[in-house]
C-alpha positions in Angstrom: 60.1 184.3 78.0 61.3 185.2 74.4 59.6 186.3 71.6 60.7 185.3 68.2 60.9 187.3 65.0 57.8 187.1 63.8 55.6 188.2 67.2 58.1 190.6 67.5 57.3 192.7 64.0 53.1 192.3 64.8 53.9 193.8 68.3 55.7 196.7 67.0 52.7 197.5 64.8 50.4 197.3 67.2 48.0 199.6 69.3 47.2 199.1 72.4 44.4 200.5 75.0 44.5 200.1 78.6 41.9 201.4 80.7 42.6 202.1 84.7 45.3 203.9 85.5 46.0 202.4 89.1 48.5 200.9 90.5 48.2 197.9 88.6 47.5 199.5 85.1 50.6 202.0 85.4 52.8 198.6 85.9 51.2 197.3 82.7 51.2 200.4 80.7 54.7 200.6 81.2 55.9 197.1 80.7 53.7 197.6 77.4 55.7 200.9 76.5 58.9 199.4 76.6 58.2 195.9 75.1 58.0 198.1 71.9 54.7 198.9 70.7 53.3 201.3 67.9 51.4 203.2 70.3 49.1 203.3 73.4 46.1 205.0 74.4 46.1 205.5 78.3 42.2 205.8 79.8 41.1 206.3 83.1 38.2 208.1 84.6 39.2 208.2 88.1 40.3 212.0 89.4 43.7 212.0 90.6 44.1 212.4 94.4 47.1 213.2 96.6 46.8 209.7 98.0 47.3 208.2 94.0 50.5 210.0 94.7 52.2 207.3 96.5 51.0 204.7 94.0 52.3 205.8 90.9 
């Protein structure tokens, strides 16, 4: 999968929000972070436990 030029430039101007921070959403908020974007805003209501140790 390969972006071109073009959807490259918009995706380094963009913010982002991603909401739930669980196992899933850290995945995502990282493969978002490093694909290049302008910025993004974690949130996640859930209080971190010693179990969401293991899953992060």
């Amino acid at each position: 999968y390969v972006l071109g030029h073009d959807a490259m430039k918009r995706m380094q101007s963009s913010n982002v929000l991603i909401s739930g921070l669980r196992g899933l959403g850290v995945e995502i908020a990282k493969n978002v972070i490093l694909g290049g974007v302008k910025s993004v805003t974690l949130h996640d209501q859930g209080v971190a436990e010693w179990k969401d140790l293991s899953s992060q």
